[in-house]
N, C-alpha and C positions, 0 to 999 in steps of 0.2 A: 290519602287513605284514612279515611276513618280509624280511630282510636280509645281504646276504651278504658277505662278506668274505676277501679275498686271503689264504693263509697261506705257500703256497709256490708259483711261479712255474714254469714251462719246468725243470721236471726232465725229463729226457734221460741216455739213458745208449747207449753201441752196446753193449749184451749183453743178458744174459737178466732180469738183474734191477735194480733203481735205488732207492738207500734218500735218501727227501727230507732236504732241510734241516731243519733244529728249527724248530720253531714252537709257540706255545701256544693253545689258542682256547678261548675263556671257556665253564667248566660248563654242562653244559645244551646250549649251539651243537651245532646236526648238522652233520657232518664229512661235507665231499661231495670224494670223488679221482676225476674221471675221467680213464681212462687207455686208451692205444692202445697195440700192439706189432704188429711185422710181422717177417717175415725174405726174407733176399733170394734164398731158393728159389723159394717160392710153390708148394710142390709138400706139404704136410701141416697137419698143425694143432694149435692148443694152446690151452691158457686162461691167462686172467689172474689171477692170484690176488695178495690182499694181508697184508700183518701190521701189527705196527707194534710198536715199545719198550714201551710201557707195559699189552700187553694188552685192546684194545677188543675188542669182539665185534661185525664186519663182516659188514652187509648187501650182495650183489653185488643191488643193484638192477636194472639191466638188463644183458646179455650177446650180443654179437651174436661169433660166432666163423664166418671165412668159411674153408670146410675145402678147397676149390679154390685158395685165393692165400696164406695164411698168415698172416691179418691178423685180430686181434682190438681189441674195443673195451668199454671196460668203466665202468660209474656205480657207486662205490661209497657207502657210510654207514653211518656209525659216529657215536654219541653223545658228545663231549667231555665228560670229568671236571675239566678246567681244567689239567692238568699238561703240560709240556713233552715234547713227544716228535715222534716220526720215525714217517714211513711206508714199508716196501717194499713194492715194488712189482713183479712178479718174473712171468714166464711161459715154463716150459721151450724151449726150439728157436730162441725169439726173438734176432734180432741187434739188434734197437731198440726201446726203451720209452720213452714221449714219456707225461707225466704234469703235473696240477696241483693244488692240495689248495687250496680254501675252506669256510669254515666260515659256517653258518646261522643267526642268531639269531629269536626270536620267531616259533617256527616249530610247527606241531603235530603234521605228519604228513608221512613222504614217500609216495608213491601214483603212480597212472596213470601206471608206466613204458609205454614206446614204444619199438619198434624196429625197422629195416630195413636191408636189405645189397643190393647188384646185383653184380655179376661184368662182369667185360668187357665193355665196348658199351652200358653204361648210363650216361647221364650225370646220371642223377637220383634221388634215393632217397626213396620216401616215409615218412615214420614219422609214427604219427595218434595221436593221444592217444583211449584208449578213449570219454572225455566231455569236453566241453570243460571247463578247468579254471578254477576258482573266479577273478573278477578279483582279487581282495584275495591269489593265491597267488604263489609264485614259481617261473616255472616257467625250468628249467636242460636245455642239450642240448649235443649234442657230437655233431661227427661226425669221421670217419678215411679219409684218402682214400691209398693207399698207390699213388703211381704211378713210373712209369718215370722214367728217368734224364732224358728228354728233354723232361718234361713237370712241372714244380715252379714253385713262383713264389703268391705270396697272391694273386691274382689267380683261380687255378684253384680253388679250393674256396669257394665262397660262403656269406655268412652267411643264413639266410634271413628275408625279407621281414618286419617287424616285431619283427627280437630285434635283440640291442646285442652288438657282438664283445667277448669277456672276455678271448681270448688266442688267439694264431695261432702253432702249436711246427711247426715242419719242420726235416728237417735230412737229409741222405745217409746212408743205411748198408748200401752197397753199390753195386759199382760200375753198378748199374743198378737202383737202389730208392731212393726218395724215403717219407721215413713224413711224414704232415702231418694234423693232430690242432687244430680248430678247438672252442673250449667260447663259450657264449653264452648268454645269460639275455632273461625278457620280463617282465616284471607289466600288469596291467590288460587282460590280453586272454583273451578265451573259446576265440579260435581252438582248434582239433584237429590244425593243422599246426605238425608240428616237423621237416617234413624239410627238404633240402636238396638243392643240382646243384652240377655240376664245368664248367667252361665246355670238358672232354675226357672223352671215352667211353672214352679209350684209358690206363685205368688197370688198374691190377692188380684192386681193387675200392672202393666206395664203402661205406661203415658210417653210422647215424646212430644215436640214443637220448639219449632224453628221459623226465624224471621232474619231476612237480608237486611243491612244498614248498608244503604248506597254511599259513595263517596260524593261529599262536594265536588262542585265542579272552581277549579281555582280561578279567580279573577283576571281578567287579563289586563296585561303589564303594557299600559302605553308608553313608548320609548319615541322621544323627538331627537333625531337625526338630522344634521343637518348634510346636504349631498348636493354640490352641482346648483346650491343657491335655492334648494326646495327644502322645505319641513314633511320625512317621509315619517308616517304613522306604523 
């Protein structure tokens, strides 16, 4: 079963772009950064785009960009080579980037991204996973709840019903903009729901997205027996 692991924590940054702390994660591990940005206009739009020090070659696995409030959301993946390096994390217009970087081990495939946005007046977002995902998989989601000044606090962005909270990044960037960026993981379940609710309608917008990490399939174990004078396989 796939296994995931902490590499860099509540990166934040108030501007357009946020390069992580160093971290290294063992060859082979897939590199999962999801990442949220908003600004305190709410009046245009942008995307999230990544790099990094050493050259990886980044999948934007899912992308939810809400072109009414200014609010993007982003699953990235990339393959680790085992060397030490940094990620930015960067999206034009943005006044705040709220990001996290864990790495995957025993992993074979990423798949059945997900994803969903509501605007104003919604306090729930659905995101379905195309088929339900393998129990033996791990499955990773995140969502981004950009709301008003007068409405923040862990309390208003819920985790949804059978996942485990990985990290909860909020913080002000502007005098009337709250960015809040929840990431969450599940294994052993089939479910199709990865989304989530706000316990307030009255936000800028709600974002969620979700991506299955398949399990390796394990090597098979040649064992030479010997029986009755034959070598059985």
């Amino acid at each position: 079963m796939p296994t995931r692991t902490e590499r860099a924590a509540n990166q934040t940054v108030l501007g357009a772009s946020k390069v992580s702390s160093s971290f290294t994660a063992p060859s082979g591990d897939k590199i999962v950064v999801c990442a949220a940005a908003g600004d305190e206009s709410g009046d245009g739009t942008f995307d999230l785009t990544i790099t990094d020090s050493i050259g990886l070659t980044w999948a934007e696995t899912t992308v939810v960009n809400v072109t009414s409030n200014d609010a993007a959301l982003s699953i990235f993946t990339a393959t680790s080579t085992g060397a030490s390096m940094t990620v930015t994390v960067a999206a034009t217009g943005a006044t705040a980037i709220g990001f996290r970087v864990d790495s995957v081990s025993a992993w074979a495939a990423v798949t059945n991204a997900a994803t969903g946005t509501v605007d104003y007046g919604t306090a729930t977002v659905a995101v379905t996973y195309g088929s339900g995902p393998a129990t033996d998989s791990l499955c990773m989601a995140c969502a981004h709840d950009q709301q008003p000044n007068y409405d923040h606090g862990t309390g208003l962005l819920n985790t949804p019903s059978g996942w485990s909270l990985i990290e909860f990044i909020e913080f002000q960037h502007a005098t009337d903009r709250w960015l809040q960026l929840k990431v969450y993981d599940r294994t052993g379940s089939a479910s199709t729901s990865a989304g989530t609710d706000s316990t307030t309608a009255e936000h800028d917008s709600l974002s969620g997205a979700a991506i299955e990490i398949t399990a390796a399939v394990a090597p098979s174990v040649v064992v030479d027996q010997m029986m009755s004078g034959r070598r059985r396989i």
